[in-house]
C-alpha positions in Angstrom: 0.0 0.0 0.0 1.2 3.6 -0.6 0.7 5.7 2.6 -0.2 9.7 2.9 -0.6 11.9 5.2 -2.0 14.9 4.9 -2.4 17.8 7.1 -5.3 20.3 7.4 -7.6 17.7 6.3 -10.9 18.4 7.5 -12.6 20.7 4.7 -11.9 22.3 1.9 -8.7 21.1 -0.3 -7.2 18.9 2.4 -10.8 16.9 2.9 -10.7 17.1 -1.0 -7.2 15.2 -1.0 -8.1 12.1 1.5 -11.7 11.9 -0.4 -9.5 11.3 -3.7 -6.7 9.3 -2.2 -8.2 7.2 -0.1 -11.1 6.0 -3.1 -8.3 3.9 -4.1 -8.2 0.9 -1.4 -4.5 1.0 -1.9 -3.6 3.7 -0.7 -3.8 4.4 3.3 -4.1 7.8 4.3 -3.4 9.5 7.8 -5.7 12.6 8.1 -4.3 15.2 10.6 -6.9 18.0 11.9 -5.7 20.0 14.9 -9.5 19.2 16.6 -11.0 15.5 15.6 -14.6 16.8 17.3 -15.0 19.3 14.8 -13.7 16.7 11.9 -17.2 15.6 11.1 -17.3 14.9 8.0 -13.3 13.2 8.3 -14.8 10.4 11.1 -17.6 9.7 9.2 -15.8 9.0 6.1 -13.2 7.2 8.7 -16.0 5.0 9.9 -16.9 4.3 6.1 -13.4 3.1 4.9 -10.5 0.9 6.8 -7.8 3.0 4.7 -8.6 6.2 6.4 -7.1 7.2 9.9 -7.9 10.3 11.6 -5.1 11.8 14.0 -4.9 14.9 16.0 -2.4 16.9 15.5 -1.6 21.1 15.2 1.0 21.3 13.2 2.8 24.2 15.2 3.0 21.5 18.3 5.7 19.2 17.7 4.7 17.3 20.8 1.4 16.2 19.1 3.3 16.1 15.5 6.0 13.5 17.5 2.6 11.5 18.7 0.9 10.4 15.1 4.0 9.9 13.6 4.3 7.3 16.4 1.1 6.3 15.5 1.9 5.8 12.0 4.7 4.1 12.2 3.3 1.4 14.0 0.6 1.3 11.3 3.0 1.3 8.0 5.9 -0.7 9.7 8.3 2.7 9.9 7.7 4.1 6.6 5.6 7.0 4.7 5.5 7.4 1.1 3.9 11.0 0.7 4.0 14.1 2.7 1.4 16.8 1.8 1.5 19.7 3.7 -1.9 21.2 3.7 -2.6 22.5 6.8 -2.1 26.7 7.0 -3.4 30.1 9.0 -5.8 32.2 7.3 -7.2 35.1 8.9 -10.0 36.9 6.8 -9.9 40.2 8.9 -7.1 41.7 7.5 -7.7 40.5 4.1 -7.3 44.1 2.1 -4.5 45.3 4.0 -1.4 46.4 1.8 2.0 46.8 3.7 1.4 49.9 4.5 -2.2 50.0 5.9 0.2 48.7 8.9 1.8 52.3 9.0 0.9 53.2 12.7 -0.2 50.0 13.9 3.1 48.0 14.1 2.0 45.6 17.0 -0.5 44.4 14.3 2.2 44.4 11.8 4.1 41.9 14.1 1.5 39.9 15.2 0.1 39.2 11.5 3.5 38.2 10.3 4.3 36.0 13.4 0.9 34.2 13.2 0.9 33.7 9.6 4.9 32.2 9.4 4.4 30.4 12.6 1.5 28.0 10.9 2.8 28.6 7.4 6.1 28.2 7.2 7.8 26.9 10.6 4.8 24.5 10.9 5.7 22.8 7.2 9.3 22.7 9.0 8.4 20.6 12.2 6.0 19.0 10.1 8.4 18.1 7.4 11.4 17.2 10.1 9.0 14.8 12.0 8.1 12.4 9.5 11.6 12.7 7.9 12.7 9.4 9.2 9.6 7.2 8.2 9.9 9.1 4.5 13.9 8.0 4.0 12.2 4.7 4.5 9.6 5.1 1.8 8.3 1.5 1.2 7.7 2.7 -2.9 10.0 1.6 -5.3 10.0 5.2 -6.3 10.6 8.5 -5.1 9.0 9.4 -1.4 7.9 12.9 -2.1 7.2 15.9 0.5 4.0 18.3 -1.2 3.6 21.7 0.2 0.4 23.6 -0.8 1.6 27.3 -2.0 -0.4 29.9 -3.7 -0.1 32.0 -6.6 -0.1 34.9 -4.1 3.2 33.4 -3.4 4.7 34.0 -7.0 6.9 37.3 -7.8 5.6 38.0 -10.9 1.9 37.3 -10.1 2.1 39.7 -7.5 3.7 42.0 -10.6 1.5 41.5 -13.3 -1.9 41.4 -11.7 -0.8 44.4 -9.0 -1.8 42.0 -6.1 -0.7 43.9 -3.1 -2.8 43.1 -0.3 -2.9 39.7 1.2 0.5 40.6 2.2 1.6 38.8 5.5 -0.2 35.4 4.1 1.7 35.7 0.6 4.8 36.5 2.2 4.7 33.3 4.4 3.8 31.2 1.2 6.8 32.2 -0.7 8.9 31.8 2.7 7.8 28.1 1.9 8.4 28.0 -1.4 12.2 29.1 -0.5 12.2 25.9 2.5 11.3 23.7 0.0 13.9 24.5 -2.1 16.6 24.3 1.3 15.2 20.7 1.7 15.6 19.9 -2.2 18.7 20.9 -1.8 19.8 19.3 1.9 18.8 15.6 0.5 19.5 16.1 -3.3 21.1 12.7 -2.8 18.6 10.6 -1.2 15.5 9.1 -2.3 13.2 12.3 -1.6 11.7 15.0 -4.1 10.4 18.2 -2.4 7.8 20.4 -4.4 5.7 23.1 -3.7 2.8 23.1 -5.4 -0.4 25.7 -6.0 -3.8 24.8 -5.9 -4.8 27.9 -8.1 -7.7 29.7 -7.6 -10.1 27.6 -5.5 -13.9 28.0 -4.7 -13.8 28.1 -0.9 -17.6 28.6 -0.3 -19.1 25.5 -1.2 -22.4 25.6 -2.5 -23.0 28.9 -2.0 -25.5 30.9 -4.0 -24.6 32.1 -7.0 -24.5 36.0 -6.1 -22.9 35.3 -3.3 -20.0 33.8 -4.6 -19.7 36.8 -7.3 -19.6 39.1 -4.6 -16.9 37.0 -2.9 -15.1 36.6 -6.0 -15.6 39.6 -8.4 -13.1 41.8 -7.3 -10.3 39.1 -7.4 -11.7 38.5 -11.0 -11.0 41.6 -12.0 -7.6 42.2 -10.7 -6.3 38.5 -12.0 -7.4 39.0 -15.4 -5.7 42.1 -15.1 -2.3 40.3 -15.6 -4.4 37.0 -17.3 -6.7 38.0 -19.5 -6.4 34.8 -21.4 -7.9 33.7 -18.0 -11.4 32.1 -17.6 -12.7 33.5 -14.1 -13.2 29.9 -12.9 -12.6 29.2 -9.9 -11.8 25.4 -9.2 -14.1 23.7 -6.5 -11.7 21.5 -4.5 -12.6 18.5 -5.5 -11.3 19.8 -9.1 -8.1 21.1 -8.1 -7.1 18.3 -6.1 -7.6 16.0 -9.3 -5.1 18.1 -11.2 -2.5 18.4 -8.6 -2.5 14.4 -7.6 -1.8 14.6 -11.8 1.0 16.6 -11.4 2.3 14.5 -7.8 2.0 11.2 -9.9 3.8 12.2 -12.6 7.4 14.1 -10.2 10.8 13.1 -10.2 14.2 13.6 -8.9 14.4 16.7 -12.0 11.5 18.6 -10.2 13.2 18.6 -6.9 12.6 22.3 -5.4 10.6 23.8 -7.9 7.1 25.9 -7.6 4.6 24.5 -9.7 0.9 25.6 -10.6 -1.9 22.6 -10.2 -1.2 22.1 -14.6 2.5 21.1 -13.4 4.1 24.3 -14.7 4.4 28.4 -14.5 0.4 28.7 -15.5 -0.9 30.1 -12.0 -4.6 30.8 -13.5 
């Protein structure tokens, strides 16, 4: 069986990914949610299938993270084949700021950028350095391969070409990622582990939301991406939909994408 884990697993892309994965009975798949009594719709599907386990964990508390991979390791006999790190801080509030709406308020300023990199970026690190071990032990005959979810937020020339300059301490901790994937690439360039970071694109977070609603949500961002894309279609993906195309693009990896930054069509097309 191939093993997974993936963190931030209880809705949205993350649920998306251990819906997908574990459809296939040979796969087994370790769902992490940092609160299993507000994982609903993760225990029931748990309940349903014996290739699903649910597991605690926050991914900022190495304590917990050191617990499951404990767990898992007695499951898969020490190993784990893939590593996809889902799990990361959003914080809607602040959505519209630009760097300097912060002028003034630099408590906030700090307390943003702390809260976003330590979930976003020193949480993939713990995360990552915890299951190391059972990865370099990868029971496939191929590579064992460690996904981070980025964002096209997270690309320079997004940023540059659609004038994308709010969402700034979240972006800022997705391409502070993108750069420790690349220091891991580069760390076991030797061994039998690929490292990529990978974008969902533009994902349809609202579910089945009314129509208007989700063209108030999503207008404005429209407008500003096909600013830079025109070529773009203004669809954005419902989970389920982008986690098809990037499970594509993770089947199809090897040792020659080792650090790169990939959209969900396995290249540079963020829309």
């Amino acid at each position: 069986m191939v093993s997974y884990v993936v963190t931030g697993s209880n809705r949205g892309i993350g649920f998306a990914f251990v819906q997908k994965l574990s459809a296939n009975p040979q796969n087994i798949v370790f769902a992490l949610t940092r609160n299993k009594a507000n994982s609903a719709d993760l225990l029931e599907l748990q309940s349903k299938l014996q290739n699903v386990h649910v597991l605690q964990a926050d991914i900022t508390d190495i304590l917990a993270l050191q617990d499951v991979a404990k767990e898992i390791e007695e499951v898969t006999g020490g190993t784990l084949d893939v590593l996809i790190n889902n799990g990361a801080h959003l914080s809607p509030e602040r959505d519209d700021y630009t760097l300097d709406a912060y002028d003034g308020k630099e408590d906030l300023l700090e307390k943003d950028f702390i809260d976003f990199f330590k979930v976003n970026t020193l949480g993939v690190i713990k995360t990552i350095n915890v299951f190391l071990p059972l990865l370099r032990n990868a029971s496939q005959k191929c590579l064992a391969k460690v996904i981070t979810i980025s964002a096209p937020a997270a690309e320079i020339d997004f940023n540059l070409k659609t004038g994308l300059s709010f969402w700034a301490p979240y972006a800022v901790s997705k391409a502070g990622v993108n750069m420790v994937t690349a220091k891991y690439a580069a760390r076991f360039k030797d061994d039998n582990l690929v490292f990529l970071s990978l974008s969902p694109g533009p994902v349809n977070t609202l579910g089945d939301a009314p129509k208007e609603v989700q063209e108030t949500a999503y207008g404005p961002l429209i407008e500003i991406f096909r600013s830079g894309y025109p070529e773009w279609d203004g669809e954005f993906l419902r989970p389920e939909r982008s986690v098809s195309l990037m499970l594509d693009v993770i089947s199809k990896i090897t040792a020659r994408d080792n650090g790169a930054f990939v959209s969900q069509y396995g290249n540079q097309r963020w829309l």
